[in-house]
N, C-alpha and C positions, 0 to 999 in steps of 0.2 A: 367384320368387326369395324367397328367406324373408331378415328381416330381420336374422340375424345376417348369412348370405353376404352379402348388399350390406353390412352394417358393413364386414367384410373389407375388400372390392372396393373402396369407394370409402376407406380405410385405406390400402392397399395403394398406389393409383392418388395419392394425395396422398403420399404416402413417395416416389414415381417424379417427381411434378411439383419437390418439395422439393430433390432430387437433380439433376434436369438444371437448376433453377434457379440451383441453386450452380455447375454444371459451367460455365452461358454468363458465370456473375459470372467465373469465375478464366480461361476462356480469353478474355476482353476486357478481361482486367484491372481488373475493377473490384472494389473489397475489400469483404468481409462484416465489417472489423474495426470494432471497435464505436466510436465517435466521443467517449466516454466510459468511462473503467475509475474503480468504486469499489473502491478496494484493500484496504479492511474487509472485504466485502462477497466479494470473492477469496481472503481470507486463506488460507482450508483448499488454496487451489492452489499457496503460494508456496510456494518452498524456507526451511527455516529452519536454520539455523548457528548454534553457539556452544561455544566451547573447553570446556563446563563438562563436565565426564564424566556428567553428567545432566543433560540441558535442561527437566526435568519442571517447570514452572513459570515457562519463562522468555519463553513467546509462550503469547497467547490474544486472542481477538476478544471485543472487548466490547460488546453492545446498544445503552448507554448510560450516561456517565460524564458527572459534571456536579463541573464545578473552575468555581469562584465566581459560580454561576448559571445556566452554560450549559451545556448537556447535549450530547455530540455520541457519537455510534458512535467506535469508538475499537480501536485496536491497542496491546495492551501488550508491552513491550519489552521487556527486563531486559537491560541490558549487562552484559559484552561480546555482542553478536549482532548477525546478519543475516536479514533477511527480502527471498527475491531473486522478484521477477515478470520472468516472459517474456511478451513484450507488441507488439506494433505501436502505435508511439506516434499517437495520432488525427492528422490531418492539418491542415493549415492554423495556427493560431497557438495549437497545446497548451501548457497548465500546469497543473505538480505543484500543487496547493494542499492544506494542510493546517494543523494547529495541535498544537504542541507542547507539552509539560508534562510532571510528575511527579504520582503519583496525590496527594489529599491526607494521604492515613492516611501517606505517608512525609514530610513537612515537618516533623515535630518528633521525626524518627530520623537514627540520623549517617551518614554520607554526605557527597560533597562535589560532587552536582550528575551530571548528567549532558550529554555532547556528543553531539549528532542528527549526522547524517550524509546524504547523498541522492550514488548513486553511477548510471553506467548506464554500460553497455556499449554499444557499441555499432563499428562499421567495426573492429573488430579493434581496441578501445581500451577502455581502464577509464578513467572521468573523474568528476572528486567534480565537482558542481554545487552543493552547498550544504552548511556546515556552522556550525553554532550551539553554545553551550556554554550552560543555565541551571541555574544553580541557587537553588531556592526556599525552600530550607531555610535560604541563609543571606539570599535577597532577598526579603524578603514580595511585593513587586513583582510578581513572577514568579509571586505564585500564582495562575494564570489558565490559559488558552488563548494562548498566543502563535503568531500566524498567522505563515504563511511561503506563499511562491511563490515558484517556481522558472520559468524560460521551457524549454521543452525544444521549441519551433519550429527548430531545427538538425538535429532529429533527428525532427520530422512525417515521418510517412509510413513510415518504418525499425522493423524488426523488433528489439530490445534487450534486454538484461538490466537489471530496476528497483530498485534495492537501498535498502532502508532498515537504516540501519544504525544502533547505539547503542553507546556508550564510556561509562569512567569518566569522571569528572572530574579533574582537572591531578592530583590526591594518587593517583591510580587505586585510588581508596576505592569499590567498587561498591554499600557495602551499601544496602541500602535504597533503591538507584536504580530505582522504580517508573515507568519511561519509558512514556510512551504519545504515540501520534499520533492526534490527532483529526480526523474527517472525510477520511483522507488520499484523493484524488484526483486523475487525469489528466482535464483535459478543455478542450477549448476556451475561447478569451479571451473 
């Protein structure tokens, strides 16, 4: 047997173990879903929404963004929009965590802040879990990372729709509303 046919062979032969592998996970019901989603790290799979007749600039993944020292991977926002993940929420006692902000190069542009959102679907129902309003521009305060978590153990184990969502501020002033989520993730307590 020459060495590429055994590559095949035992190729081939491990694609077949791979396969009935999965087949005894889903007929015993046991799940391949993963017990952690980095939703950065997902981005290129979610659906993205936004009223604007060109969305060219208004979602991108970011590497690495650092608002007042701390660096974190990051999703940029631009409100109004949606970024929606279909998902199996990990089981046992899951949370959204993440940290919100606006980029810095927009704090001394006008604008009146921006409001996060956190929405899921799920049993045939749309339900907001979380929603915050900051803005940096007029609260030095706020120019940071601001952590948030959400409990989404109601819905462990259930297959959903994951929405992050961004709005104007109260004036529905969008410009310069440079929204990002930092770190966003589902994962156990």
């Amino acid at each position: 047997m020459t060495q590429a046919h055994w590559t095949r062979d035992v190729s081939a032969k491990l694609r077949v173990i791979s396969f009935l592998s999965a087949m005894v996970l889903t007929v015993y019901g046991c799940s391949r879903s993963p017990s952690s989603y980095d939703l950065a790290s997902m981005f290129d799979q979610a659906q993205k929404a936004t009223p604007a007749p060109d969305p060219t600039g208004y979602f991108r993944a970011i590497k690495s963004l650092d608002l007042a020292g701390l660096s974190r991977k990051a999703i940029f926002q631009h409100p109004p929009s949606t970024i929606r993940y279909s998902m199996k929420v990990p089981k046992g006692h899951p949370l959204f965590r993440s940290s919100v902000g606006l980029t810095p190069d927009s704090w001394d542009k006008a604008g009146d802040g921006v409001e996060f959102v956190v929405v899921i679907e799920a049993r045939g129902e749309r339900r907001e879990l979380f929603r915050r309003y900051i803005d940096p521009k007029a609260d030095p305060a706020l120019r940071r990372w601001n952590d948030i978590e959400v409990d989404l153990s109601p819905y462990a184990g259930e297959d959903v729709k994951f929405s992050l969502i961004t709005g104007a501020g109260p004036k529905g002033d969008a410009q310069y509303d440079w929204a990002v989520w930092g770190d966003p993730r589902i994962q156990p307590s």
